[in-house]
Every structure is written in structure tokens, then in C-alpha cells.
C-alpha positions, 0 to 999 in steps of 0.5 A: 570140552572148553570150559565156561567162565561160570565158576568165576562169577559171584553172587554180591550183595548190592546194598551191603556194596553201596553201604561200604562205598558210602561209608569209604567216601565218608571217611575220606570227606572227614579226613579231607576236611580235618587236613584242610582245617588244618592247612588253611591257617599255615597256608594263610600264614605262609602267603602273608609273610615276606620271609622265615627265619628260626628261633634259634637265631632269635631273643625274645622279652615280654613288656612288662610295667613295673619298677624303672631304674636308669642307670650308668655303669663304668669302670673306674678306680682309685684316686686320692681326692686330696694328693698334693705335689711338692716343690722346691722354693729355691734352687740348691742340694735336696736331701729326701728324709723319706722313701716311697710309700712311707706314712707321714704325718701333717707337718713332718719333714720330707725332704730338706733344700741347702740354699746358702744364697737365700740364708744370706739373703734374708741375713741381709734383709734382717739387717737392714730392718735393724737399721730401720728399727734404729731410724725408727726410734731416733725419729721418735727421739727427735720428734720428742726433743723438738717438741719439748724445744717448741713448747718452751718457745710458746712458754716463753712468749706466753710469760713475754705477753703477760709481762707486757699485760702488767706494764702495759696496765701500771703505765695506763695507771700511772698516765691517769694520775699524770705521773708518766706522759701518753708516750710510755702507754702508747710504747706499752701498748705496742710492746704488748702486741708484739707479745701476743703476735709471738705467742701466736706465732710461736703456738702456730709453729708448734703446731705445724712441727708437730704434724711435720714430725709426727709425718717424719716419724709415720715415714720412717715407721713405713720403712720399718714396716715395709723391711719387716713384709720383706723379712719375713717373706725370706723367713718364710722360703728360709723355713719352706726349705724344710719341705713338709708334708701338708695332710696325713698320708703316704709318701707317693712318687718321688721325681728326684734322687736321695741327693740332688741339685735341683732348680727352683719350681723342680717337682720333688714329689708326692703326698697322698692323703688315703683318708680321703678316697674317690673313685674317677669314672669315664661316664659315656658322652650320651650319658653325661648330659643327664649326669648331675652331682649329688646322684646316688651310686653303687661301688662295687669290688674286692667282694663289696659294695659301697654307697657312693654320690657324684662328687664332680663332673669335668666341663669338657668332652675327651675323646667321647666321654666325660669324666667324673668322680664318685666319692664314698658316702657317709664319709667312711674309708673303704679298707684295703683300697690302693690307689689307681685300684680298678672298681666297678661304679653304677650311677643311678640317673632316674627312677620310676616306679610305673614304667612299661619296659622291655629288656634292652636289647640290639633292636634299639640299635638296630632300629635306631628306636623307631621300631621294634617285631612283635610276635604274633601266633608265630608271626614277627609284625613289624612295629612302630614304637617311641622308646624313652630313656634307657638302662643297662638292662632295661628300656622304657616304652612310650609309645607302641607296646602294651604289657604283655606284648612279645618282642624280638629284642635280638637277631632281627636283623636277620628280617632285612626290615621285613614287614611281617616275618615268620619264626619257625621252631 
């Protein structure tokens, strides 16, 4: 007997049917709706940017307001602001009194020069001005006789003249009582003349003589004069043979051995005064056209720190960067510094206390300043900016961030100047 298929069928509950597949259809809406919720936005993310790149490979800093110091750093070192260099004034034998890095003291004797030709020489010369000296004085001597000789002629013609005023009145006397003839007043009157013509003459040859010799004795005296300069200029590369240290300090580098023979104008050596110490930096040539004296400094090393202020700057450019020297502030000597001894110097150029920055970074350079990523709910959007001055740290901001905004300050050179770039974690 075949069998049916009536055991294999069941009795089913329509509505209880319906309300499960309802139910199901529900549930998967509701999941539907949440994925696509949250899909949307990646999905409008993904299609509007032109490339992705991870955060790993990127740096990021906030844009802050706040404090701005612009600064300089620079490596420098020691150097004696006061370090003369002797010479030799005359060629001859040089004996050295003292060895390198000895302390020597201002006036003390470093080295001494044997030049027998100068010593003759300004033997000579002070000779020569005793004779001058001699000159001189017989001048003088002269000068007075003639003058005594001069005034004895004036004397003499002064007691001619008044003889012959005396005559000249008995003979007038003796005329008006008719004992002499008009002839002997008339000899009187002319003998008189002729006196009063020699005493003026003879005053006025005092008077020329005088000023002939008081000329004579002013020419012998310029001589005189003249061979003193001139001795006293030996004298002085006589006693510069003894070579002496011009400031307190050390002896530096010796050019010369113990016992040489050296030309005149020869480099015997150094004097470094430690008293007074600068540091000389090479500041960048970007960075010098805002250098200034007189602006602050930190100098840095051995553990320390020392205030500083720019001393000078150099006129020329070398190799891109000019150079400068910081001296210490307050006047006072660092302990322990050696000369040519590396130190680290930060020059402060300006400083704000209101300023938006962001932390300096390789978009400055990359972007040649003109514009900088801003990140955005996981999108890097690129940015015009205008960037102002900058730091060692630090940029300030002009145009194109607000406080607070997201930068990529490093790595976007991976975007290829991408508009708008996704950052995935």
C-alpha cells in the first residue's frame, strides 16, 4: 500500500507567521539604517579628498596666542676682547723672558731685542744735540754782548746830542750880547743836528739788531728743538727693545724661538688680557639684518648660564653669515673659561606678548610660508596663510589660522600639495 504525504504536513498559525516576518523585516531596516548612518559620512569624507596618508608619519601643533620671543642660536666661543701682538722695532738678537701661558703683568718685561746700531745711533744723535745745546747758548751769549755794544752806541750819541744842545745855547747867548759872530751859532746849530741824526740812528740800529738777534737766537733754538724730537724718538726704540706687556694677562703664542735674530716688524708674540672676555658667534645672513647692538643674550655652557648683550657686528657677509661678538653683562668674568672654548649664545631679537604661533616646523620650508594643512575632523585642508617672523621654536601667525587651529607642521610633504588629504590612524 503507497503511503501519502499527509504526515508531512503541518498546521501553522498564520498571524503568529506574519508577526515574526514583520518583525525580521524591522530589525533589518533598523540595522540598515545605523550602517548606512554610519557609512555616509566616511563615504563623503573618502570621495572629497584627493589622497590619505597615516598619522604616524605626521607632526601636528595647536595655534596658540600668547608670549613670542624671536631669537637666534649659535654656537661661538671665546675670545679675549683685548689680545695685543708684539712686534720687534728693530731688527737684532731677541731673548724671550717668558714662556707661554705665563701671567704677566702690565709693564713687565717679555722679551729683550740687542740692536747695537740703534744704541749707536741715538749715541750720535744725543750728541749732536749737545752741540746744539752749545750753539744755543753762545747764541745767547752773543746776542747779549752785541746788545750791551748797541746801547753804549745810543748812550754815547744821547751825551753827543746833549753836549751839543749846551753849546748850541752859550753860543746863542754869547751872539745876543755880540761877543761871538752869527757864524759860531750857525756851526752850533748844524753840530747839533748832526747829534740828534746819530742818536736816531744809532737807536734805530739797536732796534733792527735786536730783532736780527733775538731771529739768530729763535733759529739756533729750532735746532735745538728739532735734535731733541729727534733724540728722543731713538730714545724711545731704544727702551721699546725692552718688549713690555701692555695690559694684565697671559702670555698667548710665542712666533719666535728662546734666541733668535729677527727683522724689523718680526711677530714676537701674544698678550691676552683674560680680564676682559667675548664670545664671537657666526649669526646666519637671514638673521643679521635684524641684528642690532646692544641686544640681550643668553650664554650658555660648563653647566651655566650668563647674561650677555651684542657688542659688535662685522660689515661684510663671509660665506653666508656674519659675524658678531657677545660680551658678558655686568662686566663680571666668567670663572674657568679658556680661550677658543665652545659656548652656546641665543640672541633675542624681538619679543611679543600677544602673538598667535604655531610650533616652527618643516611646513615653513616646505611651503616657502604660503601655506600650511589644517586638520579638520580627520581631513588635512590645505590653507593660505601669511607667516611673520620666526623663532627657534616658534612662528608667529598673520594671516590665515585662529587659536586653536590643528596643524600639520611636519610630514606634509607627503600630500604632493594636495587640497584636501585624509589622515587615517
Amino acid at each position: 500500500m503507497i503511503r501519502d504525504t499527509s504526515a508531512q504536513d503541518q498546521l501553522l498559525d498564520t498571524s503568529a507567521s506574519k508577526r515574526r516576518r514583520r518583525w525580521i523585516f524591522i530589525g533589518a531596516g533598523a540595522l540598515l539604517i545605523v550602517v548606512v548612518a554610519l557609512l555616509v559620512p566616511w563615504l563623503s569624507r573618502a570621495l572629497s579628498v584627493d589622497a590619505s596618508v597615516s598619522a604616524s608619519r605626521l607632526s601636528f601643533a595647536t595655534v596658540e596666542r600668547g608670549s613670542f620671543v624671536r631669537d637666534v642660536a649659535a654656537e661661538g666661543r671665546v675670545v679675549a676682547a683685548v689680545s695685543p701682538t708684539m712686534y720687534a722695532n728693530s731688527p737684532g738678537d731677541v731673548t724671550l723672558k717668558v714662556h707661554a701661558g705665563d701671567t704677566v703683568k702690565k709693564g713687565q718685561v717679555l722679551a729683550v731685542i740687542d740692536s747695537p746700531e740703534l744704541k749707536n745711533k741715538l749715541l750720535q744723535e744725543q750728541s749732536a744735540l749737545a752741540g746744539n745745546e752749545v750753539d744755543y747758548e753762545r747764541a745767547k751769549i752773543d746776542a747779549r754782548q752785541k746788545r750791551l755794544q748797541l746801547q753804549k752806541a745810543v748812550d754815547n750819541a744821547k751825551v753827543d746830542a746833549n753836549a751839543a744842545e749846551r753849546e748850541l745855547q752859550r753860543n746863542r747867548e754869547a751872539f745876543a750880547k755880540g761877543a761871538v759872530p752869527k757864524m759860531d751859532v750857525d756851526s752850533a746849530e748844524d753840530a747839533k743836528e748832526k747829534a740828534d741824526i746819530a742818536l736816531k740812528h744809532a737807536r734805530q740800529d739797536m732796534n733792527l739788531d735786536k730783532d736780527s738777534l733775538t731771529f739768530d737766537i729763535k733759529a739756533k733754538k729750532l735746532i735745538r728743538d728739532k735734535q731733541k724730537l729727534l733724540v728722543a724718538d731713538y730714545q724711545r726704540q731704544v727702551d721699546d727693545l725692552n718688549v713690555k706687556s701692555p695690559v694684565n694677562g697671559q702670555v698667548g703664542q710665542i712666533f719666535i724661538a728662546p734666541q733668535a735674530t729677527v727683522a724689523k716688524d718680526a711677530k714676537l708674540l701674544t698678550v691676552i688680557d683674560l680680564s676682559a672676555l667675548e664670545v664671537e658667534v657666526k649669526v646666519p645672513e637671514s638673521f643679521a639684518r635684524d641684528l642690532g647692538v646692544g641686544m640681550p643674550a643668553k650664554i650658555s655652557g660648563n653647566g651655566h648660564t650668563w647674561d650677555g648683550v651684542v657688542g659688535s657686528i662685522s660689515p661684510e657677509v663671509v660665506d653666508g653669515q656674519v659675524s658678531a661678538r657677545v660680551r658678558f653683562a655686568k662686566g663680571d668674568k666668567p670663572e674657568q673659561l679658556r680661550q677658543n672654548q665652545r659656548l652656546s649664545v641665543r640672541i633675542v631679537l624681538d619679543h611679543e606678548d600677544n602673538a598667535l604661533t604655531v610650533a616652527r616646523g618643516s611646513f615653513v620650508d616646505e611651503s616657502g610660508g604660503r601655506y600650511a594643512y589644517v586638520v579638520h575632523d580627520g581631513v588635512a585642508v590645505k590653507t593660505p596663510v601669511q607667516l611673520g617672523p620666526s623663532s627657534i621654536d616658534k612662528v608667529e601667525i598673520l594671516k590665515g589660522l585662529k587659536a586653536g587651529d590643528k596643524v600639520v607642521i611636519s610630514g606634509s610633504d607627503n600630500f604632493n600639495g594636495a587640497a584636501r588629504v585624509a589622515i587615517s590612524d
